[in-house]
mmCIF file of the C-alpha atoms, coordinates in Angstrom:
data_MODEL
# 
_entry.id   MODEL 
# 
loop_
_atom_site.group_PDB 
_atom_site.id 
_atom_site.type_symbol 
_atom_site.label_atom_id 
_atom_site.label_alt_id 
_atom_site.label_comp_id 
_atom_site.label_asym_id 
_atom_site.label_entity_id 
_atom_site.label_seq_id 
_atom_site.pdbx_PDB_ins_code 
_atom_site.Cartn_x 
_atom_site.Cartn_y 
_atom_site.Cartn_z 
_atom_site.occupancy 
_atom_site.B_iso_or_equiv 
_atom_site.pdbx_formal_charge 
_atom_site.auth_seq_id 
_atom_site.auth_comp_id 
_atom_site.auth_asym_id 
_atom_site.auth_atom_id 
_atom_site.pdbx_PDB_model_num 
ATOM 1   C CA . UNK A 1 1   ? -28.408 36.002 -44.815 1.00 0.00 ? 1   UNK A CA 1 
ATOM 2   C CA . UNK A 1 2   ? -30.834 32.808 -44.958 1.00 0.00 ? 2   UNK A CA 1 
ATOM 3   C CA . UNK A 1 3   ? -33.008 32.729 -47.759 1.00 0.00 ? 3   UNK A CA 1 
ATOM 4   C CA . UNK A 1 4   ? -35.797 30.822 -48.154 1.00 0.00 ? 4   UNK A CA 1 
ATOM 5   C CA . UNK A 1 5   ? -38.795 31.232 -50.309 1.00 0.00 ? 5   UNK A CA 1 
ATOM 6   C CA . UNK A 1 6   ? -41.432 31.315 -47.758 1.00 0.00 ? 6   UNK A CA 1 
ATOM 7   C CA . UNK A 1 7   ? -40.750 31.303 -44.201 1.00 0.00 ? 7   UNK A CA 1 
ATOM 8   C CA . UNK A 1 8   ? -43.278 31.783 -41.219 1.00 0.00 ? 8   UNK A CA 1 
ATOM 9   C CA . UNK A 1 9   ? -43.785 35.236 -39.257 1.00 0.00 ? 9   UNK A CA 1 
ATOM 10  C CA . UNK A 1 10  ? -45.387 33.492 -36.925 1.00 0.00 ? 10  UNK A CA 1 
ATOM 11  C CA . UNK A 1 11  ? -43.822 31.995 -33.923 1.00 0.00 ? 11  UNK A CA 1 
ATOM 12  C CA . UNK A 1 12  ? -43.772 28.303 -32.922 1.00 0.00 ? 12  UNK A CA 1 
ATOM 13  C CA . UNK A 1 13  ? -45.566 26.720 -30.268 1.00 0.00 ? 13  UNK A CA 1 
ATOM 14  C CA . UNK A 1 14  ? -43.660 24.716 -27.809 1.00 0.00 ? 14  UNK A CA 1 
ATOM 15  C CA . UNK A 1 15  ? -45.200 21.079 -29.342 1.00 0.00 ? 15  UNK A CA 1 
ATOM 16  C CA . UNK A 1 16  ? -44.444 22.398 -32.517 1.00 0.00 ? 16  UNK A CA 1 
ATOM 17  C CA . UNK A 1 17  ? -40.860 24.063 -32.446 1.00 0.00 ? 17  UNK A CA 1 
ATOM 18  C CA . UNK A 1 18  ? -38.025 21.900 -32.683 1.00 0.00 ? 18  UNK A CA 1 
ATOM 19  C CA . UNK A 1 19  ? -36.225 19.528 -30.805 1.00 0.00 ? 19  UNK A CA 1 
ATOM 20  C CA . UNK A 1 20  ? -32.815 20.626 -30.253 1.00 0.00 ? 20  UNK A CA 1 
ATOM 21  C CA . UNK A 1 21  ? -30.123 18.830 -28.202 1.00 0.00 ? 21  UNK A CA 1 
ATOM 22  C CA . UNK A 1 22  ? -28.584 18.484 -24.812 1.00 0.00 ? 22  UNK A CA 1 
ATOM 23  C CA . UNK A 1 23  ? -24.786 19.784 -26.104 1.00 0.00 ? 23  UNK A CA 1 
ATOM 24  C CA . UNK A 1 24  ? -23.904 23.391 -25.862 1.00 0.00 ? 24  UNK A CA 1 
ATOM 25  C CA . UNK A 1 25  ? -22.390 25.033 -29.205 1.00 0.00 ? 25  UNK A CA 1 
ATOM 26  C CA . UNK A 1 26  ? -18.674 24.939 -29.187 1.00 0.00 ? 26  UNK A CA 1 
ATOM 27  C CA . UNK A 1 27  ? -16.712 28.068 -29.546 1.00 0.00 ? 27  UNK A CA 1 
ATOM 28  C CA . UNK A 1 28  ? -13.352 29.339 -29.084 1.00 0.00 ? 28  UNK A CA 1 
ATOM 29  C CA . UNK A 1 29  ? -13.569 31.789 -26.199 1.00 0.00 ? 29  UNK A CA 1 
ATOM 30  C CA . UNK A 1 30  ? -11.704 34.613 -27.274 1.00 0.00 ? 30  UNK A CA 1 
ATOM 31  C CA . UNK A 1 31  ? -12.905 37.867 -29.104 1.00 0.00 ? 31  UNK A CA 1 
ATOM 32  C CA . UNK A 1 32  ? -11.300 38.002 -32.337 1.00 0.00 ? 32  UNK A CA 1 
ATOM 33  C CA . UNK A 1 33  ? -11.012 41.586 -32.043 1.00 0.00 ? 33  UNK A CA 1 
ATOM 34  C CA . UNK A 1 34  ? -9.915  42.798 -28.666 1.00 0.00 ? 34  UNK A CA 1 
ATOM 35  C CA . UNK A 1 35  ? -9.144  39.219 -27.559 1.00 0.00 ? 35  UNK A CA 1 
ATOM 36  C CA . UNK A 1 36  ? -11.293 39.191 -24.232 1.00 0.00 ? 36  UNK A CA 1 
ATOM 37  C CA . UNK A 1 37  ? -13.159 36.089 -23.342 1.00 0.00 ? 37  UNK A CA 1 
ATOM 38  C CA . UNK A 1 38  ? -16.352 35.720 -24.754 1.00 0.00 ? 38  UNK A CA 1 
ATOM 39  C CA . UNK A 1 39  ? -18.059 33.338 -22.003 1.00 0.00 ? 39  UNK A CA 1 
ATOM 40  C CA . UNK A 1 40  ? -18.212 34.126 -18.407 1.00 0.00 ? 40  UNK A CA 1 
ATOM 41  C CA . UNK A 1 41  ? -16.905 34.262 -15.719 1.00 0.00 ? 41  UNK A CA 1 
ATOM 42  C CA . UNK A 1 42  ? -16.371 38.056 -16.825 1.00 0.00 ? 42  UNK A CA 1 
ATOM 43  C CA . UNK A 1 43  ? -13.943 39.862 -14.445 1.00 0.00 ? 43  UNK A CA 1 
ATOM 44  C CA . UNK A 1 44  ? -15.613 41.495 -11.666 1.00 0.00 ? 44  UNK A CA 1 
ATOM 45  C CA . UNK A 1 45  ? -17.922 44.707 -11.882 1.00 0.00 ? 45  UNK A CA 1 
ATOM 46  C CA . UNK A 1 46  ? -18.656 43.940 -15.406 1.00 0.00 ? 46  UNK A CA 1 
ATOM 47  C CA . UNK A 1 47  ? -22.601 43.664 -16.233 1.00 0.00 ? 47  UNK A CA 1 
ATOM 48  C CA . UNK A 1 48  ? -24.094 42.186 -19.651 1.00 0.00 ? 48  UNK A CA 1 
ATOM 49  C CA . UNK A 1 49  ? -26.889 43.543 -21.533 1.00 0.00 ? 49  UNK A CA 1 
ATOM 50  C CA . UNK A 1 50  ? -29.144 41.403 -24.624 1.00 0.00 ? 50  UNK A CA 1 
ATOM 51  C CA . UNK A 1 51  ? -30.298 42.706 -27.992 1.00 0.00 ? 51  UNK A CA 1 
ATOM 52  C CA . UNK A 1 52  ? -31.510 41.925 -30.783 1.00 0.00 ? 52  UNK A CA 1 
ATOM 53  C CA . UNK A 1 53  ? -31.819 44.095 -33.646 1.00 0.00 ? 53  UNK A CA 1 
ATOM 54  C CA . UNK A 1 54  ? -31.728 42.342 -36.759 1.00 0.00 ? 54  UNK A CA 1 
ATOM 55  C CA . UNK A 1 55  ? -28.921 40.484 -38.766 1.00 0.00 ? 55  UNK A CA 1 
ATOM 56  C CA . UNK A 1 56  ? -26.309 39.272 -35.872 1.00 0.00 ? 56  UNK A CA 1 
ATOM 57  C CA . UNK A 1 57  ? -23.741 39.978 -37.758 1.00 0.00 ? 57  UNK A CA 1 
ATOM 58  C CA . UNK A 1 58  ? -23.505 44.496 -38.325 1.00 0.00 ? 58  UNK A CA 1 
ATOM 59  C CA . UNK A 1 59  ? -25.398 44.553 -34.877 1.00 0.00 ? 59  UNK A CA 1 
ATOM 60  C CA . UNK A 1 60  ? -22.634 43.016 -33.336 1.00 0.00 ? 60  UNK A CA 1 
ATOM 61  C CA . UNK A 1 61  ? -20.272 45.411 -35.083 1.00 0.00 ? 61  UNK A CA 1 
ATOM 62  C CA . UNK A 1 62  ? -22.055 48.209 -33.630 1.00 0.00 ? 62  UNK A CA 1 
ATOM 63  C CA . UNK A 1 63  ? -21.700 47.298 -30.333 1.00 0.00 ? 63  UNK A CA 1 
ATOM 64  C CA . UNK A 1 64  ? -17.639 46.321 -30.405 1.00 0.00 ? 64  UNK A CA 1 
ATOM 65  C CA . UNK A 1 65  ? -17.176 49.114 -31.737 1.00 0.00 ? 65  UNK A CA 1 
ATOM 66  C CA . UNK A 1 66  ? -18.422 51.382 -28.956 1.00 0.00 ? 66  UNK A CA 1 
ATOM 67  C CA . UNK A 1 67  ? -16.082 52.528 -26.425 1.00 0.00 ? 67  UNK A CA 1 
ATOM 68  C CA . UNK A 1 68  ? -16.211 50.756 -23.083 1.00 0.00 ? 68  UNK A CA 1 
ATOM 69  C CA . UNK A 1 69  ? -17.587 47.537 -24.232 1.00 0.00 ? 69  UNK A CA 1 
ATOM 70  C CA . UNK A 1 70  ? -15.446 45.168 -23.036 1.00 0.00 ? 70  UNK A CA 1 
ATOM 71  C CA . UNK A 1 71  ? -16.532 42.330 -24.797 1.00 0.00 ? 71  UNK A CA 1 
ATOM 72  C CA . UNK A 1 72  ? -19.341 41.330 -27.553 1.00 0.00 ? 72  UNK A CA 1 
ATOM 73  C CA . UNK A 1 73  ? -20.751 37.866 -28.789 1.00 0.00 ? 73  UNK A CA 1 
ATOM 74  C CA . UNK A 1 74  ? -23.788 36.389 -30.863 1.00 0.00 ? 74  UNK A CA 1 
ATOM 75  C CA . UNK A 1 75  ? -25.757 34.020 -30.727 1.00 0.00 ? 75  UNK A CA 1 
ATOM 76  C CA . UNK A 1 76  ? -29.725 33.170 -30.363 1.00 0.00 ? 76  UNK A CA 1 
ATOM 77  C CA . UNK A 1 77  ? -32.630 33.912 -27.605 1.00 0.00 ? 77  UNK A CA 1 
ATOM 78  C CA . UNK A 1 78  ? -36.202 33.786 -26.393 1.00 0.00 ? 78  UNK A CA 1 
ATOM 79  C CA . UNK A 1 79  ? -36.918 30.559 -28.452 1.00 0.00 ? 79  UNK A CA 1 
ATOM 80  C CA . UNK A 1 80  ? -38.247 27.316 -27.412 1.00 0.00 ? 80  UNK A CA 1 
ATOM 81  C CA . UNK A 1 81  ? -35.495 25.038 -29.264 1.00 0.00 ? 81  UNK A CA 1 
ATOM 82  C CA . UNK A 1 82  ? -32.403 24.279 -26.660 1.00 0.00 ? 82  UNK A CA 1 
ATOM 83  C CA . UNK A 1 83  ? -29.143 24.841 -28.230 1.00 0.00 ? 83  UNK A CA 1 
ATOM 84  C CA . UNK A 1 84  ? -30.220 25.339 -31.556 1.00 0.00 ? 84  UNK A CA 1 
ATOM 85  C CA . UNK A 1 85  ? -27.830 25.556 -35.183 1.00 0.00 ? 85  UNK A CA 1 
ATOM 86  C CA . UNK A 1 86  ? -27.883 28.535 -37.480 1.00 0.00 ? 86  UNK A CA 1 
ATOM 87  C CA . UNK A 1 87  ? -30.041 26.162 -39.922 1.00 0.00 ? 87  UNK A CA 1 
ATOM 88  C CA . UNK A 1 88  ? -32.641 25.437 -37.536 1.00 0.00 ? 88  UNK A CA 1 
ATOM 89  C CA . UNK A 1 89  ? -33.602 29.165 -36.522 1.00 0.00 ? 89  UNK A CA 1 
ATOM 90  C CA . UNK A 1 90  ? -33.275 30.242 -39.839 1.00 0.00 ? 90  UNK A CA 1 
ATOM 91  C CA . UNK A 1 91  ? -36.112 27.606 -40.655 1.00 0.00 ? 91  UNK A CA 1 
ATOM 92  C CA . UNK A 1 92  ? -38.438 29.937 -37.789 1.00 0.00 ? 92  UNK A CA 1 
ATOM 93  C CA . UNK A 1 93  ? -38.976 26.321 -36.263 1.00 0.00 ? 93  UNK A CA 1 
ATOM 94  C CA . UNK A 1 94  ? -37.052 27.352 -32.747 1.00 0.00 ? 94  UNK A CA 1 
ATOM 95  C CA . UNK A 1 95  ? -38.975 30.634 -32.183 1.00 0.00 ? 95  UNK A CA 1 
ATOM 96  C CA . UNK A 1 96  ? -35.664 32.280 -31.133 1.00 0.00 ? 96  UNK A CA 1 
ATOM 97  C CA . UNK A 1 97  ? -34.251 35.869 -32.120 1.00 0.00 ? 97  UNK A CA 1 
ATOM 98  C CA . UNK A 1 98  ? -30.624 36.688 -33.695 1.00 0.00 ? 98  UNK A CA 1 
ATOM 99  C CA . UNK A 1 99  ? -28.924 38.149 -30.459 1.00 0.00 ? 99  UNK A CA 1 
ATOM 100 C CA . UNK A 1 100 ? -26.040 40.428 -29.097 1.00 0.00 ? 100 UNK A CA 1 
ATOM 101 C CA . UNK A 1 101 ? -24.377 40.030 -25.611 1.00 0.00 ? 101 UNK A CA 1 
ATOM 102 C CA . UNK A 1 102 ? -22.372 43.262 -24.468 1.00 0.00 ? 102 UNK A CA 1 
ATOM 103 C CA . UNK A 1 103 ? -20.165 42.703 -22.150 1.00 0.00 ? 103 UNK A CA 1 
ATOM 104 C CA . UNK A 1 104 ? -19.732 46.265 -20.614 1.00 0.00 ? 104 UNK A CA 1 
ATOM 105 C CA . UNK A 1 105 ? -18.600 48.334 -17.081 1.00 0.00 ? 105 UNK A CA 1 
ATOM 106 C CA . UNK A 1 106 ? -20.856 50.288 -16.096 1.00 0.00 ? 106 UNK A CA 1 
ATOM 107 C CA . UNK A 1 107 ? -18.599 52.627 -14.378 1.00 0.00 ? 107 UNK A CA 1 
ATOM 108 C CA . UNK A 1 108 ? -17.353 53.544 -17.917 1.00 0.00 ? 108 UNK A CA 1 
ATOM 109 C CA . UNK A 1 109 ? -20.398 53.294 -20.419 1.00 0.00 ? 109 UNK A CA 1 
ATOM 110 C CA . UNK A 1 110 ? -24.273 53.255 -19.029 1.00 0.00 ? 110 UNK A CA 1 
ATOM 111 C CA . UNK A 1 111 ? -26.873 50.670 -19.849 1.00 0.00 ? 111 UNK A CA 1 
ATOM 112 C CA . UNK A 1 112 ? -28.166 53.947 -21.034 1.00 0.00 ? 112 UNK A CA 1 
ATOM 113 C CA . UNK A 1 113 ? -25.891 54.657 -23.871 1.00 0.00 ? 113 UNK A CA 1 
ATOM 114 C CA . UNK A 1 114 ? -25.873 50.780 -24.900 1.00 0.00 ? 114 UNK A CA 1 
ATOM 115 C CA . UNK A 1 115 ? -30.327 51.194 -25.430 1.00 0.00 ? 115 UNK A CA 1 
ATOM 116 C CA . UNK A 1 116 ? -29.650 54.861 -27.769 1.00 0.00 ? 116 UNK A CA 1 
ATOM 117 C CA . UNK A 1 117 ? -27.051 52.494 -29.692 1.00 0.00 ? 117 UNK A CA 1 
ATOM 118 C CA . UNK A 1 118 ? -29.701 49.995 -30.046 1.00 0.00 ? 118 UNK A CA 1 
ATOM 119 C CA . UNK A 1 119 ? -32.811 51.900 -30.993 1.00 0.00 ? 119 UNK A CA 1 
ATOM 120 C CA . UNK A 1 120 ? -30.145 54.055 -33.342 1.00 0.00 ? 120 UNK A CA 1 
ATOM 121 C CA . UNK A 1 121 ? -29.006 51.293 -35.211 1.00 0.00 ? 121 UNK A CA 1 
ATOM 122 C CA . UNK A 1 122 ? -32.101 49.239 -36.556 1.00 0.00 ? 122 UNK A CA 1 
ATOM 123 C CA . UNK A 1 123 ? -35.773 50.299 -37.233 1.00 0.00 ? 123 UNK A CA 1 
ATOM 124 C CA . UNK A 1 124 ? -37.868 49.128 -34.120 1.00 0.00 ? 124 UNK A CA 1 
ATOM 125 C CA . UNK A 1 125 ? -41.213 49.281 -36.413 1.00 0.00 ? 125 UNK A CA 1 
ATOM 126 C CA . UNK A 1 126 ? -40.769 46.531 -38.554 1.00 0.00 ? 126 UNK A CA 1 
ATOM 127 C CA . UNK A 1 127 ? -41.916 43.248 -36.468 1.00 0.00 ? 127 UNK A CA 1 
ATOM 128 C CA . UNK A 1 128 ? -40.724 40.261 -37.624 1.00 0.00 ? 128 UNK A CA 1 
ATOM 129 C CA . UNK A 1 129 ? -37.579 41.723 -39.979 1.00 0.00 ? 129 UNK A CA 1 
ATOM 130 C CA . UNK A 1 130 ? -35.115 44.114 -40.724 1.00 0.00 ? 130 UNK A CA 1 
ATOM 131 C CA . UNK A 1 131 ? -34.896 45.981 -44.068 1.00 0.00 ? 131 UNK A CA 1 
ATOM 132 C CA . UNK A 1 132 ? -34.769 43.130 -46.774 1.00 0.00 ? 132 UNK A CA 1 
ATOM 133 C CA . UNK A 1 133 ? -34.411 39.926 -43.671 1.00 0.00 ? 133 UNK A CA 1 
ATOM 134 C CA . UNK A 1 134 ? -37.627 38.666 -42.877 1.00 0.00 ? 134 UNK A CA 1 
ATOM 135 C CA . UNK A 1 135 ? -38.344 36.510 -40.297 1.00 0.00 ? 135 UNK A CA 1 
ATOM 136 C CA . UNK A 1 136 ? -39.031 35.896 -36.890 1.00 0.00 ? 136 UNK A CA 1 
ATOM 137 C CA . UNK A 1 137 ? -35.418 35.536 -35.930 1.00 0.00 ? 137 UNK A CA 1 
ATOM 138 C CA . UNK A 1 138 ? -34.877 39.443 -37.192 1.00 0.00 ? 138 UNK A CA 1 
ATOM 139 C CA . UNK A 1 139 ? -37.541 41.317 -34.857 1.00 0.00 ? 139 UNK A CA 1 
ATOM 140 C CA . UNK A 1 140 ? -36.256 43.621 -32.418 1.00 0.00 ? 140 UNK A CA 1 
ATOM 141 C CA . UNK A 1 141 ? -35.772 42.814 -29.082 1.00 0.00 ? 141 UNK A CA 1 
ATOM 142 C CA . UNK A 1 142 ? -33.838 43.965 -25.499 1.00 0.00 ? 142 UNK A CA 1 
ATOM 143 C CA . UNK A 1 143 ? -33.665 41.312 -22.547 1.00 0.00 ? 143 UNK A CA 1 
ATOM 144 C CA . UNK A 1 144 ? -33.054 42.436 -19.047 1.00 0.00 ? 144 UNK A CA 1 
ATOM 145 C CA . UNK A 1 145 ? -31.018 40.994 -16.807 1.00 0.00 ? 145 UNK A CA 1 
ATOM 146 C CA . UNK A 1 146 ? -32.376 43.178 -13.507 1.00 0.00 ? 146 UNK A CA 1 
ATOM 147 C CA . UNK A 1 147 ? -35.405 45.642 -13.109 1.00 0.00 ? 147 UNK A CA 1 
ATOM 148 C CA . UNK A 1 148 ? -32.958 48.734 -13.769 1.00 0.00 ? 148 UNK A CA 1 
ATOM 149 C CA . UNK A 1 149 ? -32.506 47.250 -17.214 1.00 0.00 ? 149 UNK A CA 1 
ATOM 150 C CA . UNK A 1 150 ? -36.252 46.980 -17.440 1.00 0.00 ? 150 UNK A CA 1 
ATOM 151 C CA . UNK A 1 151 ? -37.319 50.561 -16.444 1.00 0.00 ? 151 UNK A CA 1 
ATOM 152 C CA . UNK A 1 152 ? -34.601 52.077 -18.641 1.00 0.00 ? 152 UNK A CA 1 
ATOM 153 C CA . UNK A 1 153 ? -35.853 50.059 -21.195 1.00 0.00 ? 153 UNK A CA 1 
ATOM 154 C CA . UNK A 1 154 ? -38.981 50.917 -20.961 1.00 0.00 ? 154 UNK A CA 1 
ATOM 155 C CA . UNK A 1 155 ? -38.456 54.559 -20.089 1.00 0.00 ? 155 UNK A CA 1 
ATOM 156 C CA . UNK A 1 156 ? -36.340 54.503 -23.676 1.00 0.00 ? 156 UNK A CA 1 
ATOM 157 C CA . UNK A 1 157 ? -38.789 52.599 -25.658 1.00 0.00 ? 157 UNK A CA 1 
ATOM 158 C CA . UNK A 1 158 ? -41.940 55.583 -24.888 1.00 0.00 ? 158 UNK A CA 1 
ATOM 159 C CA . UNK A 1 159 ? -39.354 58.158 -25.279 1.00 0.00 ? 159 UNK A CA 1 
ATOM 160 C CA . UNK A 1 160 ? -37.985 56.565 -28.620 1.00 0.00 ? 160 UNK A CA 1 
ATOM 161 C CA . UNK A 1 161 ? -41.293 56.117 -29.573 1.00 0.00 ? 161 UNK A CA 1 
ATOM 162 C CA . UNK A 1 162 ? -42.596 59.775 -29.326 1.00 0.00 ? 162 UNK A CA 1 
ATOM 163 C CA . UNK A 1 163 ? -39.555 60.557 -31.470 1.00 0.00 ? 163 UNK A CA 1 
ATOM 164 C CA . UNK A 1 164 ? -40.206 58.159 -34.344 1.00 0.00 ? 164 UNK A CA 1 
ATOM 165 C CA . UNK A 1 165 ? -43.938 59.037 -34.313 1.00 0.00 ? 165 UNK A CA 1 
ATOM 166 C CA . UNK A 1 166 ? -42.994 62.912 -35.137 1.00 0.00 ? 166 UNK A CA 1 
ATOM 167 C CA . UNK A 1 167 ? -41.313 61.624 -38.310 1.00 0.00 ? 167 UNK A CA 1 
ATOM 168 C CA . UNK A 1 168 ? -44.110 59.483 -39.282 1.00 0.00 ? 168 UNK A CA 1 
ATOM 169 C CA . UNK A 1 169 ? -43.185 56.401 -37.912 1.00 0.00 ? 169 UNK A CA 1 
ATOM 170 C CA . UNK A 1 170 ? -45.453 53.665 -36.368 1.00 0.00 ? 170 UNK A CA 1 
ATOM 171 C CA . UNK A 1 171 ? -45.483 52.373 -33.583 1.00 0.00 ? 171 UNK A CA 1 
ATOM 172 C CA . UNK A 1 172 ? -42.729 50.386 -31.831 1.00 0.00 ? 172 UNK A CA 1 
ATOM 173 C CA . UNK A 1 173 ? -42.828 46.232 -31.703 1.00 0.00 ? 173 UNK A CA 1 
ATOM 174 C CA . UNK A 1 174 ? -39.706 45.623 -29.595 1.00 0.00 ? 174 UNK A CA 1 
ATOM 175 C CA . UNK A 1 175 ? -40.156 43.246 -27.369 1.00 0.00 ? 175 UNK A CA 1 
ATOM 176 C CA . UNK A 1 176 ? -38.543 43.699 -23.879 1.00 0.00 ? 176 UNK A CA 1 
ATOM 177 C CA . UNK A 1 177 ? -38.379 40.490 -21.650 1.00 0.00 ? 177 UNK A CA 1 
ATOM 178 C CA . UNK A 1 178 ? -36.090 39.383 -18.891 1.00 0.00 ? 178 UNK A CA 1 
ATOM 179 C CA . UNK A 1 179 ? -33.101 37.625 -20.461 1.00 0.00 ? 179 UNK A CA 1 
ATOM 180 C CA . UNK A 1 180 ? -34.041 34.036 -21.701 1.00 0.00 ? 180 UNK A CA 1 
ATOM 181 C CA . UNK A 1 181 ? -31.411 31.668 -21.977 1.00 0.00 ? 181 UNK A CA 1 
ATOM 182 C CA . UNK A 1 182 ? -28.672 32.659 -24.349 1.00 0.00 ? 182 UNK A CA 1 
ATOM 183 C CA . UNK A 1 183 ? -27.097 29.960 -26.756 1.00 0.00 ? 183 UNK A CA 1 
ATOM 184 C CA . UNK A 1 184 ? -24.110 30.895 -28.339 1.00 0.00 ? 184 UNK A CA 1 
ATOM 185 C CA . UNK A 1 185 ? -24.155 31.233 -32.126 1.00 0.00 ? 185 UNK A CA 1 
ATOM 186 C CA . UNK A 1 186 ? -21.162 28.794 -34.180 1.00 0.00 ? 186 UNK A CA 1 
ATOM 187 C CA . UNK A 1 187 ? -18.118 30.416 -33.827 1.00 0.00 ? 187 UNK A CA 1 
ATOM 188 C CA . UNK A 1 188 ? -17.685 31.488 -37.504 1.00 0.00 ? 188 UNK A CA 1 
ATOM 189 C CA . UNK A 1 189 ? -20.601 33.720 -36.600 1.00 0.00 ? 189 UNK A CA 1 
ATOM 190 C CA . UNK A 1 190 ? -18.405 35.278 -33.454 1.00 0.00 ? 190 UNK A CA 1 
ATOM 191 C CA . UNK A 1 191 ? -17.244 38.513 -34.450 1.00 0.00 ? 191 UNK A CA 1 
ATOM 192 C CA . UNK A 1 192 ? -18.413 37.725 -38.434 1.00 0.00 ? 192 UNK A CA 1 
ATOM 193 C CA . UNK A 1 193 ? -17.779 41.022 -40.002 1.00 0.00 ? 193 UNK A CA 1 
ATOM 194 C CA . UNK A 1 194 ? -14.223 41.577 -38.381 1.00 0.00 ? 194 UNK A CA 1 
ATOM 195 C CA . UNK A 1 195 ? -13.203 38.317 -39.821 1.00 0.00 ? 195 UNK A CA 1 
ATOM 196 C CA . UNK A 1 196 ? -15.072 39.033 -42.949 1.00 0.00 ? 196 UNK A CA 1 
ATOM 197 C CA . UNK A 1 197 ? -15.089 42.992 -43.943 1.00 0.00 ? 197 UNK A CA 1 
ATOM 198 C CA . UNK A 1 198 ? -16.539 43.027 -47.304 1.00 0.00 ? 198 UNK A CA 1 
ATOM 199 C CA . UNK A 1 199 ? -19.488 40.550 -45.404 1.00 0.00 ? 199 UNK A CA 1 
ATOM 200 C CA . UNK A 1 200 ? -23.334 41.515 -45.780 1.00 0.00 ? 200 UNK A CA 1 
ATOM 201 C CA . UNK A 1 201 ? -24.264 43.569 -43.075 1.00 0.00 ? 201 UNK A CA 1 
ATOM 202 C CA . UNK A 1 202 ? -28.491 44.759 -43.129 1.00 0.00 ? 202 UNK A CA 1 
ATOM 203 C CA . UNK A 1 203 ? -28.550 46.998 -40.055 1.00 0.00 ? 203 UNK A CA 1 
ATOM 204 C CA . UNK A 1 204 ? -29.368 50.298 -40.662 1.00 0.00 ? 204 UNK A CA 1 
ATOM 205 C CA . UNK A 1 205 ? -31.240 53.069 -38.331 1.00 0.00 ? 205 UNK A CA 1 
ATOM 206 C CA . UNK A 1 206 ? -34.067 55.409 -39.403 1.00 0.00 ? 206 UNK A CA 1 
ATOM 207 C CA . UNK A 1 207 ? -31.941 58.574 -38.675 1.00 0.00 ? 207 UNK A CA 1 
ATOM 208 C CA . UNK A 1 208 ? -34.098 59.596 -35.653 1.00 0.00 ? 208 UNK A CA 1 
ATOM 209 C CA . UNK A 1 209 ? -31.847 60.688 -32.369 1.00 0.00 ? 209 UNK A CA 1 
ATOM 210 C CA . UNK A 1 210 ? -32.723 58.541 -29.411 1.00 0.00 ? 210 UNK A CA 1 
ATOM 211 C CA . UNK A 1 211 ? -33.255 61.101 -26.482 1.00 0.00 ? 211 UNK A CA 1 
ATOM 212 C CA . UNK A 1 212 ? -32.660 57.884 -23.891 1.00 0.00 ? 212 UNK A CA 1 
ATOM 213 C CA . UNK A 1 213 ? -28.932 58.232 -21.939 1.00 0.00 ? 213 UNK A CA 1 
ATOM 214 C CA . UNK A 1 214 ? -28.253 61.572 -23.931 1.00 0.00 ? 214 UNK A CA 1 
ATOM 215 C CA . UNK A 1 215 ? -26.135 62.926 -20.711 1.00 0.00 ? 215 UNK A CA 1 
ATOM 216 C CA . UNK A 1 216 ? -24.462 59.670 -19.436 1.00 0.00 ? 216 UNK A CA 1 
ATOM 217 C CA . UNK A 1 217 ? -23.437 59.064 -23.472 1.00 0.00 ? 217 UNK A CA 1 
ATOM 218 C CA . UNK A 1 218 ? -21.811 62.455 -23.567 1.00 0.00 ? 218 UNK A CA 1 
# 
């Protein structure tokens, strides 16, 4: 995506990050795929879950994609920088992560299903990138919104890990943290790769199954 020919792996302190500003991001607030709002209020029963995984742009794909999800958006997370611009995380200056929001009914698909999608779909060894993105805004990350979402988290991160470490792997550095604020990414980010098919996409999985959710994904 960004490119820049030297870019901190580091992340900033709050005196050093920067400033930001006081007005959200504006979007239109309809999927341009399935054309469900893409800012809440969400209609009742729904639940949300946060990743990030790499390059905003194929994780989101992933995760419209799967059946059940009744609504996906981008944007950045777990940063210091208030309502940042694309330009200003890509500089590694607002400390915050390229993020998905599912929008998702639990009845339907399980939290459970959404963390095997995750953990399939990007290497979780890597720190701060994915493939050939590197930088801090690229590391892998899930943010809960309740303690369920934690333990199954958790529970799916040791389980994940055992897997990846019988095909030579290291270890794990996804970091799992209760939801920060979410800013939502410019709109021509929304939904980038349906609007753009022949787009750059970097996500890619390591081919290891996920044993997390195998029965509720069935």
């Amino acid at each position: 995506m960004w490119m820049f020919k030297k870019k901190s792996l580091e992340l900033p302190t709050a005196a050093s990050a920067l400033p930001g500003r006081k007005s959200e991001m504006p979007i239109e607030n309809r999927h341009f795929v399935n054309g469900h709002a893409l800012k809440p209020p969400f209609p009742a029963g729904l639940e949300t879950a946060l990743f990030g995984l790499g390059c905003f742009w194929g994780a989101e794909r992933k995760f419209w994609q799967a059946d059940d999800v009744w609504s996906t958006a981008v944007g950045y997370a777990a940063g210091v920088t208030p309502n940042p611009t694309y330009e200003e995380v890509c500089t590694g200056m607002t400390g915050h992560n390229e993020v998905v929001l599912a929008v998702f009914d639990p009845r339907r698909i399980s939290y459970d299903a959404l963390l095997r999608l995750f953990w399939e779909s990007h290497d979780p060894t890597q720190g701060m990138r994915q493939g050939n993105d590197v930088g801090t805004q690229y590391r892998s990350g899930i943010y809960v919104y309740s303690e369920l979402q934690r333990r199954a988290a958790e529970a799916s991160r040791d389980g994940y890990a055992a897997a990846l470490k019988k095909q030579g792997y290291g270890p794990i550095t996804t970091e799992i943290l209760d939801a920060p604020a979410f800013y939502y990414a410019e709109d021509y980010h929304q939904q980038y790769l349906a609007k753009n098919p022949a787009g750059y996409c970097g996500i890619g999985g390591t081919g290891v199954a996920c044993p997390a959710g195998l029965a509720a994904a069935d």
